[in-house]
C-alpha positions as a printed Julia matrix, in Angstrom:
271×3 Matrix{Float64}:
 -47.21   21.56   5.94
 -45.78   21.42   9.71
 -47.75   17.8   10.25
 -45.53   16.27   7.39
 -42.49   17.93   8.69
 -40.91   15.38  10.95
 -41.13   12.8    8.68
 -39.97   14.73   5.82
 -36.68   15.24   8.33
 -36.85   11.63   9.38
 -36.64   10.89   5.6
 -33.82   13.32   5.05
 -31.64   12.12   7.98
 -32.49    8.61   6.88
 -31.33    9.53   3.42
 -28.08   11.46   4.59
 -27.35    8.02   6.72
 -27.51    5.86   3.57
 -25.22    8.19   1.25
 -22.46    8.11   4.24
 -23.0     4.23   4.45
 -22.57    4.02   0.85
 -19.16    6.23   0.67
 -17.74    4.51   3.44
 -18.11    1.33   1.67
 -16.95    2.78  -1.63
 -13.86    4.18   0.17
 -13.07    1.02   2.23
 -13.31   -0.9   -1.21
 -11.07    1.55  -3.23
  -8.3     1.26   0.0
  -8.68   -2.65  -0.21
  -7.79   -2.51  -3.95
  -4.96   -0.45  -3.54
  -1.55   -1.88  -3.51
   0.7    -1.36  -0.4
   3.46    0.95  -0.62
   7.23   -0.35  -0.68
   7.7     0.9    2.94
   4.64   -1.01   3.83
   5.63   -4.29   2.04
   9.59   -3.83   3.91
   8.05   -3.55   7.15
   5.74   -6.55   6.54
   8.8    -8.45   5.65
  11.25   -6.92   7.93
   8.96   -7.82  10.96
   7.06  -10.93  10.36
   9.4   -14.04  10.07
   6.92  -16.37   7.44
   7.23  -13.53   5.23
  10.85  -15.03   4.35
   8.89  -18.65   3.67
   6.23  -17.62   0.74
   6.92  -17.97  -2.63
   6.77  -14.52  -4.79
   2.93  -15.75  -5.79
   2.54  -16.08  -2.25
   3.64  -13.02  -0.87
   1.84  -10.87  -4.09
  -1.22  -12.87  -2.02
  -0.01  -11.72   1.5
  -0.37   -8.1    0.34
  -3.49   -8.24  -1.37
  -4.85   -9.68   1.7
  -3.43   -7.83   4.03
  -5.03   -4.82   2.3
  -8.29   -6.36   2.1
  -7.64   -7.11   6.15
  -6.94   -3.65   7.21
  -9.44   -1.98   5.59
 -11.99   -4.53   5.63
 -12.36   -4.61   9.23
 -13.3    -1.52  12.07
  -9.98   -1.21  13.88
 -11.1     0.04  18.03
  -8.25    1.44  20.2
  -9.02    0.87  23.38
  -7.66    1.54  27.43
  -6.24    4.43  26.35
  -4.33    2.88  23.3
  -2.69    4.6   21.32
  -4.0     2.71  17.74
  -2.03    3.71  14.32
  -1.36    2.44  10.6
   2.01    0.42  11.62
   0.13   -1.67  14.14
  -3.19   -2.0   12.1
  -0.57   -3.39   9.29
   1.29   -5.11  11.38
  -1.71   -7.36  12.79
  -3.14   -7.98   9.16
  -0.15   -9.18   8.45
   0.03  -11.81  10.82
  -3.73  -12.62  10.63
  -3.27  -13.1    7.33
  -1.12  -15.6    7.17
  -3.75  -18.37   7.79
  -5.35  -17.36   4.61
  -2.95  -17.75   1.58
  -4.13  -20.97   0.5
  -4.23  -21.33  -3.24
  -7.75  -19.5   -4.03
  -8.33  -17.78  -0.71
  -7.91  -14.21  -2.07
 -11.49  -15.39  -3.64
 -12.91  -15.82  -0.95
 -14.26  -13.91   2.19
 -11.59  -12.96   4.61
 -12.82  -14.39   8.27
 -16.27  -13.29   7.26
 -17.66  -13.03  11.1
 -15.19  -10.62  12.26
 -16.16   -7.29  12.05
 -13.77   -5.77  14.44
 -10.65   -5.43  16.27
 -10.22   -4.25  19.33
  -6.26   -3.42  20.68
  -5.88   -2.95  24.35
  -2.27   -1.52  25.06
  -1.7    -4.81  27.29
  -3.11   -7.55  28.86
  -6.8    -6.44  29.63
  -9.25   -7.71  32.55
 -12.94   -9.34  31.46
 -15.65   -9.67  33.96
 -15.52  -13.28  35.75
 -17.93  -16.3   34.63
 -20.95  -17.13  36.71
 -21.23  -21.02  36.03
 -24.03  -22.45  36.84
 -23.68  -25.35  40.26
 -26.83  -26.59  40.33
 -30.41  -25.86  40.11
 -30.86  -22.51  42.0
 -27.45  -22.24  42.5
 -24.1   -20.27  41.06
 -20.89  -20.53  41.6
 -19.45  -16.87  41.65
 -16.01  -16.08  41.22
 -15.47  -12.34  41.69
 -12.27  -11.64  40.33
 -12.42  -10.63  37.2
  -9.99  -12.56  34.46
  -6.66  -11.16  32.51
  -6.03  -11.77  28.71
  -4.31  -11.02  26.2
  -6.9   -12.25  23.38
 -10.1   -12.92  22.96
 -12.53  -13.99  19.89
 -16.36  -13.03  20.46
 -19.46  -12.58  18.44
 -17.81  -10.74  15.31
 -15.08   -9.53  16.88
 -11.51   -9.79  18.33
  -9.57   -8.09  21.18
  -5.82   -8.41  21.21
  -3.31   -7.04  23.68
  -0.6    -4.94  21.56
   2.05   -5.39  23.6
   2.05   -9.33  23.65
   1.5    -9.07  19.46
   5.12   -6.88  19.89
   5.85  -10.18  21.78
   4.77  -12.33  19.0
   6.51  -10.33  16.45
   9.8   -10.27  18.61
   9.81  -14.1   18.9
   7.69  -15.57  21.66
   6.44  -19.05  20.94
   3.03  -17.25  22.1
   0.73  -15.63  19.03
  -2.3   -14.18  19.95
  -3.13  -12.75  16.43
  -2.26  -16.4   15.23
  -4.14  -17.95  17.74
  -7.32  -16.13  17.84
  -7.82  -15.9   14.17
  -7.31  -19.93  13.97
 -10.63  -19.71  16.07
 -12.15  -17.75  14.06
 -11.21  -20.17  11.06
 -12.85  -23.23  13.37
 -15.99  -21.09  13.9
 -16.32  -21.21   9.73
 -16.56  -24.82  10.03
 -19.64  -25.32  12.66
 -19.73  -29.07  12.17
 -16.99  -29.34  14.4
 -14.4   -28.13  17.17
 -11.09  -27.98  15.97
 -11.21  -28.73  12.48
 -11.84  -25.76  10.1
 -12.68  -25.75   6.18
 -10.77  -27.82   4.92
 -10.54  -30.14   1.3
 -12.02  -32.94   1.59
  -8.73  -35.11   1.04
  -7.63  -33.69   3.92
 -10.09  -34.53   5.73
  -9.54  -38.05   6.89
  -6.36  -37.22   7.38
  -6.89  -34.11  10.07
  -9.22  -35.87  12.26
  -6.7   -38.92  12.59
  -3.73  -36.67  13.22
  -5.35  -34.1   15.36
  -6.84  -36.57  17.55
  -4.16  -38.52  18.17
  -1.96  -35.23  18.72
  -4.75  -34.14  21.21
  -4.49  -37.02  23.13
  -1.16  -36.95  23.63
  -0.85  -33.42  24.42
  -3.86  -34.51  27.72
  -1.28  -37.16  28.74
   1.91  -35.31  29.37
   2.65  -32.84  32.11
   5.03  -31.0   30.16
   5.24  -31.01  26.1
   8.26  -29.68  25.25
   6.5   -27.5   22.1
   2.78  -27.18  22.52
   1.41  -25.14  25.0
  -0.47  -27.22  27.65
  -3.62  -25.0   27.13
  -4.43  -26.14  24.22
  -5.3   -29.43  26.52
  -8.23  -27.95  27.14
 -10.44  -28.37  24.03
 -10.11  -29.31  20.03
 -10.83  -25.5   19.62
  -7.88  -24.46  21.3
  -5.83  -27.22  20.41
  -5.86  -25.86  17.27
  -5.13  -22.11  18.27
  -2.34  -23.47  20.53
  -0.87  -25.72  17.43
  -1.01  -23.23  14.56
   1.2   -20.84  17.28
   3.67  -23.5   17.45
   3.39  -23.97  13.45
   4.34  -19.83  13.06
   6.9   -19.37  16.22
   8.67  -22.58  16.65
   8.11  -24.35  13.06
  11.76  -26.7   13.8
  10.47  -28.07  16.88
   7.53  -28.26  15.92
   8.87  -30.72  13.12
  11.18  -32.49  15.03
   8.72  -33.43  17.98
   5.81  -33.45  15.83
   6.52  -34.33  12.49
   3.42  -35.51  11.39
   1.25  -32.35  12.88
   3.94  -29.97  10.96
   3.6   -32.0    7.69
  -0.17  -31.6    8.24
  -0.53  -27.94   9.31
   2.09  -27.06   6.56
  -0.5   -28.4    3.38
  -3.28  -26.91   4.85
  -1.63  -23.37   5.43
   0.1   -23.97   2.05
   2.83  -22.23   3.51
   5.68  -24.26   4.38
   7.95  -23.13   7.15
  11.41  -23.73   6.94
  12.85  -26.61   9.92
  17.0   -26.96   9.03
């Protein structure tokens, strides 16, 4: 009897694993299916501006998103964060707002994140070793500050610059990192997420041309210079002007606005 006793408690352990897998995923799905309270749904709308832009179809989406958003995901407080349900609501709601197309409620929602992790403020990453040449690196010791970051199945944001984002600054970083997360869906190619095919054609004339122009001047008046730096973040850095400065977005670049605006399906007001 005492030979087949540590695998009878492997086997029991293993077992007791499984049944708290399996609750935890019953309970997640229950909270994603539940509707938000009203004082969840005021401060959505009381806080986040492009709730005032969605149709009432729209916004019945935004909810049932957000839901599936907050619950869907692990939520990590980190730096000695202080992490609770206003926050966690707070940056669903914004997140979410790249994924109200007609249909996306269908679909999964940014299927290779896992989790969130919230840093208090801007947080420090270790520095990049590039590689020189062969049998050579070129080491830069000081480590880096950010306030976001998308990785393998995961996000870090800095709260205080999403209180920044929700306040008004023409920076996002929940916009910003979840638009790379949409490109990664798309592996064919930098910059351009999933997309209908009509649109298409379209994307990759306007985006380019866009891009270029952004590598040319020294100072755009809307778009962030950064997103100079690569189709990926050229994206991140125009769907952030999209949600925080929509009117000159329009007026400088009409034809990005017009574009960004069908494939959101959310159309931001520019009078």
């Amino acid at each position: 009897m005492t030979v087949w006793l540590p695998s009878l408690l492997a086997l029991l352990l293993a077992a007791g694993l499984l049944w708290q897998w399996r609750r935890t995923r019953q309970r997640r799905q229950v909270l994603q299916s539940e509707p938000l309270s009203e004082p969840e749904r005021t401060l959505l709308e009381t806080r986040i501006a492009a709730a005032a832009w969605m149709s009432p179809a729209q916004r019945a989406r935004w909810y049932q998103q957000v839901q599936r958003f907050r619950h869907g995901k692990r939520w990590l407080a980190c730096g000695g964060h202080v992490l609770d349900e206003e926050q966690r609501l707070l940056i669903a709601g914004l997140a979410c707002l790249l994924r109200l197309q007609d249909g996306a409620e269908q679909q999964p929602l940014f299927p290779e994140i896992r989790e969130l992790l919230i840093y208090p403020e801007a947080f420090l990453v270790p520095p990049l070793h590039e590689p020189l040449e062969e049998g050579l690196e070129l080491v830069d010791d000081a480590p880096d500050e950010r306030i976001g970051e998308q990785g393998p199945g995961q996000v870090v944001l800095s709260w205080a610059d999403v209180e920044a984002a929700l306040a008004g600054d023409p920076v996002n970083v929940v916009v910003h990192e979840f638009a790379h997360a949409l490109d990664e869906e798309n592996p064919a190619g930098e910059g351009a997420p999933p997309m209908p095919r009509a649109l298409a054609a379209e994307w990759a004339e306007v985006m380019g041309a866009e891009y270029a122009r952004l590598q040319r001047h020294r100072r755009p008046p809307v778009l962030d210079k950064y997103g100079a730096q690569s189709p990926g973040e050229f994206f991140g850095v125009v769907s952030e002007a999209y949600f925080q400065q929509p009117a000159a977005l329009h007026r400088h670049h009409p034809a990005l606005f017009s574009l960004l605006a069908r494939y959101y399906g959310l159309v931001a007001p520019v009078a």
